[in-house]
N, C-alpha and C positions, 0 to 999 in steps of 0.2 A: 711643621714646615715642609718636611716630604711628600706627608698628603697632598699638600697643596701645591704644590710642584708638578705632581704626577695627576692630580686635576686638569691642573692647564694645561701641560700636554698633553694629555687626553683630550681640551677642548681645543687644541690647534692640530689636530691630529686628522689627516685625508683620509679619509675610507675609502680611499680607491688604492694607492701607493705605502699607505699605515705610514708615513714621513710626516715631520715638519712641513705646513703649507709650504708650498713655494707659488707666488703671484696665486695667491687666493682668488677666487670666483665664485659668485652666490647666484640660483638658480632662484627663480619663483617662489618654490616650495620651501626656500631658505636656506638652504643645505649647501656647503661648501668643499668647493675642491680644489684641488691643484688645478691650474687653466690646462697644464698639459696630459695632466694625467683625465680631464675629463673627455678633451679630445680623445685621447686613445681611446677610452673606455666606448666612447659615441661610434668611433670605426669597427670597435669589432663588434658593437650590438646593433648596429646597422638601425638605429633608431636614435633620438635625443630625448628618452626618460631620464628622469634622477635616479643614481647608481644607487640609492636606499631605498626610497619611496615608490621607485617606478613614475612616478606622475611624469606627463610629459611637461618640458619648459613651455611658459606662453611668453618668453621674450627671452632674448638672445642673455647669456651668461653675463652678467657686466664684475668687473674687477673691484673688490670687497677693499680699499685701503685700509680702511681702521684695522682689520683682520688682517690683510699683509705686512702694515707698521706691527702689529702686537708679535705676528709670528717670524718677522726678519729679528727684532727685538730679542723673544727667546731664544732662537737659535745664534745669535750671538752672545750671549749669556752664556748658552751651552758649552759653545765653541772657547770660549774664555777659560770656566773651569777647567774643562778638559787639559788645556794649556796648563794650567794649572798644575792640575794631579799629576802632568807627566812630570813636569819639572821638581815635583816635590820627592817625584820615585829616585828621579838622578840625584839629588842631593842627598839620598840614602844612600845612593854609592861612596858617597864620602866621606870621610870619617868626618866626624861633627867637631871631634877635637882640633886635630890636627891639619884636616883639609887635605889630606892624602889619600889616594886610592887602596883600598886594603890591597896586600899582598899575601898575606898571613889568616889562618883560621885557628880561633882558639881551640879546641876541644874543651878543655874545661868549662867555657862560658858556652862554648856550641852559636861562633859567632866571628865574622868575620872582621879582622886588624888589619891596622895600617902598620907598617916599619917602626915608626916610633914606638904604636900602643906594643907592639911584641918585643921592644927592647927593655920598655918600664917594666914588662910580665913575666920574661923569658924564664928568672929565676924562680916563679913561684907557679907559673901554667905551661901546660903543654901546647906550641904554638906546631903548626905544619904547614909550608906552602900552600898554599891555596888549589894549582891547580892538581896538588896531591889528594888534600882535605876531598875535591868535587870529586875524583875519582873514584876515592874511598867510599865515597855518600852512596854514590851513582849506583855503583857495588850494589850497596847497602840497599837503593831504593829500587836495584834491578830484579833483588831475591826478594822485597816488598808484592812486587809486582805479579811475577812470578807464582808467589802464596794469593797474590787475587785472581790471579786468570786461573791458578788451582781449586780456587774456592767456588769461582764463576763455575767452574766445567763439572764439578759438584754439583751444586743447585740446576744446573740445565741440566744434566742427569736426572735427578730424582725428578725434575719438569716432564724428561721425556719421559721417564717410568710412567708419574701419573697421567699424562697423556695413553700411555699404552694400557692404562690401568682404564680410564674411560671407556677405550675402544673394547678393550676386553671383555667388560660390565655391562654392551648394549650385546656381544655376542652371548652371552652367559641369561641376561636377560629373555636375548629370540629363545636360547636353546632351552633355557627352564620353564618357559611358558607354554614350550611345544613339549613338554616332557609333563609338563602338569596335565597337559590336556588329555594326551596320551592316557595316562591313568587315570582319570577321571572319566576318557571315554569309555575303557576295559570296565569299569565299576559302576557306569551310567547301563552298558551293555548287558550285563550281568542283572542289573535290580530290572532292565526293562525283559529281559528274560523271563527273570523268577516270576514278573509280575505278569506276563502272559501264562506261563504255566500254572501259577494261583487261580486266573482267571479262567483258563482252560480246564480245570480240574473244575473249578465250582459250578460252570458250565455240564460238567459231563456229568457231576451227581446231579445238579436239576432236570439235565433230561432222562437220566435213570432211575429219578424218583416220580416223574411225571409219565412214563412209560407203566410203573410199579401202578401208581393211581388210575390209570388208565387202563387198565387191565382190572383193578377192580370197580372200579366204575362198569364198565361193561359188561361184567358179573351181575353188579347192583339191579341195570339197567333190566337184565334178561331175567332177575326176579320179581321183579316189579312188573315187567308185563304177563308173568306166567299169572303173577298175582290179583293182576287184574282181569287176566279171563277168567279165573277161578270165580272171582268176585260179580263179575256179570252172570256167569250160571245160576251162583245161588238166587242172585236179582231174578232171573229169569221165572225158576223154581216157582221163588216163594210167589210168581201171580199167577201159579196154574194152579184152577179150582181140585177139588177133592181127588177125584178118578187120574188126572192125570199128574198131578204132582207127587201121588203113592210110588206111581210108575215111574219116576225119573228121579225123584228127590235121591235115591240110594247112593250113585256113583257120583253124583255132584258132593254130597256130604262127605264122600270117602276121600276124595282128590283135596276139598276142603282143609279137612282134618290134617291128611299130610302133610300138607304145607306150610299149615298153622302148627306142627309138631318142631318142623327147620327150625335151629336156631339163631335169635336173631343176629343180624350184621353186627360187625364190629370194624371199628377204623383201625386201618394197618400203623403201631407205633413205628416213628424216624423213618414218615412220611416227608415233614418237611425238612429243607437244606438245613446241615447242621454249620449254623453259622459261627458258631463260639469255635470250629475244627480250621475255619477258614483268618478265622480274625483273631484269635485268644493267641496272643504271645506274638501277633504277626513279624512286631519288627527285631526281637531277640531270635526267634527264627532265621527270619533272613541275617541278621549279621553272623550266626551261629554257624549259616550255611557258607555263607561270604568267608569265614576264616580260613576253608578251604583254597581259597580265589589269591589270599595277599598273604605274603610272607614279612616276618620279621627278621630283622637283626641285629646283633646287639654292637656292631660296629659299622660305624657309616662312617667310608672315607672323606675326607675332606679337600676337594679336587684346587682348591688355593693354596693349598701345600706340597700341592705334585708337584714331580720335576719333570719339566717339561719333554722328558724322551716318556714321559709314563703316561697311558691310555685309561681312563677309569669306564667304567661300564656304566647304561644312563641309569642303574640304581645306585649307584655310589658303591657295590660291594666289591666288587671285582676289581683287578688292575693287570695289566699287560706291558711288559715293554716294548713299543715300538721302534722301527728302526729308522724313523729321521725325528729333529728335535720339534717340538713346536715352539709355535711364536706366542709365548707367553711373558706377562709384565715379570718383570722380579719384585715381587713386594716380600715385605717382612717376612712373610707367615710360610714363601715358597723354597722349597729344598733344592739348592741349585748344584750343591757337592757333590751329595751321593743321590742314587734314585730311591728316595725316599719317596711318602704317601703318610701319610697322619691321620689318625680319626680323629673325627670333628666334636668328638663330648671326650672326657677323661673323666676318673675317677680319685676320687679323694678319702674316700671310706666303703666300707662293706668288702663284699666276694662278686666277685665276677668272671664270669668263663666263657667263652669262646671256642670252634671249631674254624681254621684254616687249610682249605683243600690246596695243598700243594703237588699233587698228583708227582711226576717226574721232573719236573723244572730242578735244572740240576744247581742254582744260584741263587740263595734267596737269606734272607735276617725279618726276623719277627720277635714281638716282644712290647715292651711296653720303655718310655720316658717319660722323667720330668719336664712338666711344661717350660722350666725355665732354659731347658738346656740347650745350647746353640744348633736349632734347626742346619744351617746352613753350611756348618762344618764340621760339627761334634764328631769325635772320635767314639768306635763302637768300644764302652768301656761302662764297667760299672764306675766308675770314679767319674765320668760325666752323667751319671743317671740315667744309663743303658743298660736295662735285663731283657737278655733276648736268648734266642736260640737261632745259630749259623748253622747251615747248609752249603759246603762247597768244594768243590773236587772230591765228592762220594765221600765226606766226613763231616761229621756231625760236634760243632763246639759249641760252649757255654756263651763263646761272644769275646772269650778274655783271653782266648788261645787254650784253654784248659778240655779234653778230645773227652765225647761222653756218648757212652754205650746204646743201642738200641737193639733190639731182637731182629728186624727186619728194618727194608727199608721205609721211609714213611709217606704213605699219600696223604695223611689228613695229619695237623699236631693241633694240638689241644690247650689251650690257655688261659691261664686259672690265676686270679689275682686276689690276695688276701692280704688287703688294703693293713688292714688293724694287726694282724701279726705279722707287717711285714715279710711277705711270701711272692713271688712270681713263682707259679708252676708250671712244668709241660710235658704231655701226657699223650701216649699214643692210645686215640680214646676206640679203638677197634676190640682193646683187652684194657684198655687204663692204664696199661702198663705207665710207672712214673720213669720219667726221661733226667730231668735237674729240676733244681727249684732253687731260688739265688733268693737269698736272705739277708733284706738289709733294715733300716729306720725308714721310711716315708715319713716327710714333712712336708710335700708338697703334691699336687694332684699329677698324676700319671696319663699319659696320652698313647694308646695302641699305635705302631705303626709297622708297616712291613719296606722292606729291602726285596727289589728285583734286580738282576743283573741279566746278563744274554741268555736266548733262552737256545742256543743251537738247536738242537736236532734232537729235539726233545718232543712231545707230544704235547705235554702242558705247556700252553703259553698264556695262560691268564690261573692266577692265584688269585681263590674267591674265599670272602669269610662268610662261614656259613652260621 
């Protein structure tokens, strides 16, 4: 029955006003409007199309009765109910028993009494004046409220975050694509390098084996023509009759003879380019040579976890403290308490070591955590799964307030993790010298991070792992 209700006022429904017809009017095209609402519509389109179809009228609008009887009809229908439902709202103001206006609110029933109904109840429910009961509610629905516009300013929160999370993700995206390219130009530069001096080299032995050949070629050439004068005398010789080839033949045989004693030529061996020198191994070469060109390390910060006063270097190893904040999102993973910084892998088994050049920076915590442990406010403690080593006011502690020895002061400390015998080490690796080693159970993977704090007037202002 609703459907079909919402049918019909659907089909008596103006597309110009979205109202109940009022004095219906049908255009050519067939289409119907309110008579007044079509006028407007004609003055402000300075034209007489149909408000749907656009066609223009070929006769004046005439007035649809069957359509104005149907839709005065339903709007008074309308208008009935309506009537209706208000009046059925007032007779809930009444009490149904008694025909009294409540005075009284139960609490037990959670429901509003008349006089009478609170004198039958008095003795077995809690009744309370009414306009005490509304107050009390009000109260009630004002700290309701309150917890929503608390919950609202939550969620618009974590909205603006991800909003700032967006914008932060197209910055991060310019700056890693210029950061890819960058290294990829340095290492496109480097093979177009090698590969001119490859070809430069193969170049200089072909024209230094072709000078070598060239030189005995010219040798060849200059025996060859000795060899053919020689060769034309005896020609000569042998067609001189008795008398005078007695007389001549001697020093042509003797020149002959010598020449014919030379021994003969031989081809000079690694004549030609030695190709297997230029190609055999070419591309283990080149990266052999390239390892020079890129460095590793075995900790790479993870710049989604910095706090935003902290600068990291565009290879991720480095970090500085800078002196105003950046405008960075707060998502989970970001240290916003202390100026922390995180590497981006951890370890869960084996041995792993480390170098941290801490030069003079006189404020700084390194060390390793459990990945579960509260990024954002963890106290420095082994009890939250913090083994570290502190630096600060020229004393050197375990992290737990407990003061531990070193021979000098330290530029570089050394970090050694023996994941399976549960070990954190730290090592001033100039002499090895051992520093502490905090010895607990690992059941969870380990994540390196360092602690910066001001760097006054210190020379080191960036702490790099090397």
């Amino acid at each position: 029955m609703a459907d079909k209700v919402t049918l019909l006022e659907s089909f008596l429904c103006c597309h110009v006003c979205s109202e109940t017809f009022r004095d219906p009017v049908s255009l050519s095209c067939n289409h119907s409007f309110c008579s007044s609402c079509l006028q407007k519509f004609w003055e402000q389109a300075k034209n007489k199309n149909c408000p749907i179809c656009k066609r223009k009228s070929s006769i004046d609008p005439r007035v649809n009765f069957a359509l104005k009887e149907l839709a005065d009809s339903f709007a008074e229908r309308l208008k009935v109910e309506s009537s209706e439902t208000e009046k059925s709202k007032r007779k809930e103001v009444v009490c149904s028993k008694h025909q009294e206006e409540p005075k009284f609110f139960n609490k037990d029933e959670d429901r509003a009494v008349c006089p009478v109904c609170e004198f039958s109840l008095h003795q077995s429910h809690k009744a309370v004046p009414i306009e005490q009961a509304v107050s009390d509610l009000k109260q009630q629905l004002k700290s309701d409220l309150k917890s929503l516009q608390d919950k609202r300013d939550k969620y618009k929160q974590v909205e603006k975050t991800y909003n700032e999370m967006i914008q932060h993700s197209k910055k991060q995206l310019l700056s890693t694509e210029k950061q890819i390219r960058a290294e990829f130009n340095k290492l496109h530069q480097f093979l177009k390098e090698e590969e001119e001096s490859r070809l430069e080299a193969l170049r200089e032995e072909e024209e230094q084996k072709g000078k070598t050949i060239s030189t005995e070629m010219k040798k060849i050439q200059e025996q060859i023509s000795s060899l053919s004068v020689s060769i034309c005398a005896v020609e000569e010789d042998l067609q001189k009759h008795n008398v005078p080839f007695l007389s001549s033949y001697k020093p042509t045989q003797t020149r002959a003879r010598v020449q014919c004693s030379l021994s003969d030529p031989q081809l000079l061996s690694g004549a030609l380019i030695d190709v297997a020198k230029h190609l055999g191994n070419l591309s283990f070469r080149v990266w052999d040579k390239m390892r020079d060109k890129v460095h590793f390390s075995p900790v790479i910060l993870d710049p989604n976890t910095a706090n935003p006063r902290l600068y990291l270097s565009d290879d991720l190893t480095s970090v500085r403290r800078g002196d105003t904040r950046q405008q960075l999102p707060d998502n989970p993973e970001r240290c916003m308490f202390y100026t922390d910084v995180f590497g981006c892998e951890g370890f869960s088994s084996g041995k792993h070591s480390w170098e941290v050049e801490v030069g003079d920076h006189p404020d700084w915590i390194l060390g390793l955590l459990k990945e579960s442990a509260d990024k954002k406010q963890s106290s420095v403690s082994t009890e939250y799964g913090i083994w570290c080593l502190l630096y600060r006011c020229g004393t050197y502690t375990n992290g737990a307030g407990r003061t531990v020895t070193v021979k000098k002061s330290l530029q570089r400390v050394r970090v050694q993790l023996d994941y399976d015998r549960g070990e954190v080490s730290f090592y001033d690796p100039e002499d090895m010298s051992h520093i502490y080693t905090h010895r607990d159970t690992f059941t969870e993977k380990l994540v390196p991070f360092i602690t910066i704090e001001e760097t006054g007037d210190a020379k080191t202002t960036e702490i790099k792992f090397c």
